[in-house]
N, C-alpha and C positions, 0 to 999 in steps of 0.2 A: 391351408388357406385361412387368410383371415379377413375380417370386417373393419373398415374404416368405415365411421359415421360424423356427419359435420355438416356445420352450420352454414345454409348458402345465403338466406336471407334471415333476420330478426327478426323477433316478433314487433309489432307495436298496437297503439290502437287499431282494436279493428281487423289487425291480421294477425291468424296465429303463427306465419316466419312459415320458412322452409327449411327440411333436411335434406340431405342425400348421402347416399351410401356409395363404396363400391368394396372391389373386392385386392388383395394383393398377398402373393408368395413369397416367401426370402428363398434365394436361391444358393445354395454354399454359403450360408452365413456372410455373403459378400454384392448380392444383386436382388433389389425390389423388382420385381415383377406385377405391371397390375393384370389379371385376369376378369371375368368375367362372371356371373354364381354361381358355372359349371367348371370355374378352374383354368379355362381355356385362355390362353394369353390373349391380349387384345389388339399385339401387333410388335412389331421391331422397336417402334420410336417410345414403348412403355417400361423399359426398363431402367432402372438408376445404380448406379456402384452406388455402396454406402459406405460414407467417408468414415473415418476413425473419431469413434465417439460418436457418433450421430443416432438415433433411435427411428429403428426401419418404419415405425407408424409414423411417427411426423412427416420423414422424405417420401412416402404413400399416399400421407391425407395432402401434401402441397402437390405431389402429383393428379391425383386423381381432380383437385380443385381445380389445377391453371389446366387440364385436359376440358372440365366444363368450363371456365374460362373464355376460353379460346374454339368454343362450339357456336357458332351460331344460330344454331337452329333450339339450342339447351334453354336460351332464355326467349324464347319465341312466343310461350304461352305467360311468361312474368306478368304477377301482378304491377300495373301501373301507377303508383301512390300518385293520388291528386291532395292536393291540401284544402284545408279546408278553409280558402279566399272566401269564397262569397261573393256576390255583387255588392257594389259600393252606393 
């Protein structure tokens, strides 16, 4: 098992950014599998062929991304950047 780590939000003034992790297997040198931090797959729709030439962490960390992507509830507690307007 291995560890993808990646950047979901930047730092900037004020906020030190976010990270997340997750976890993924290679299976037969030919299928990503993302799993869970006990290993445990995380479902049918989580695995990828990996095309010829391609590096199993990239097609991992673009998995594991558009999976919080496409969660709803993942960015539920986001910080909200307000700018700094001011009253006129």
């Amino acid at each position: 098992m291995q560890q993808v780590v990646y950047q979901v939000r930047p730092q900037s003034e004020g906020d030190p950014g976010e990270i997340d992790f997750g976890f993924y297997v290679i299976e037969d040198d030919a299928v990503v599998t993302l799993t869970d931090i006990n290993g445990k797959p995380l479902g049918n729709d989580c695995n990828q062929t990996i095309p010829p030439g391609a590096e199993p962490f990239s097609i991992a960390r673009n998995m594991i991304f558009n999976r919080r992507k496409n969660d709803p509830a993942a960015n539920f507690n986001r910080r909200i950047p307000y700018g700094r307007t001011g009253w006129l």
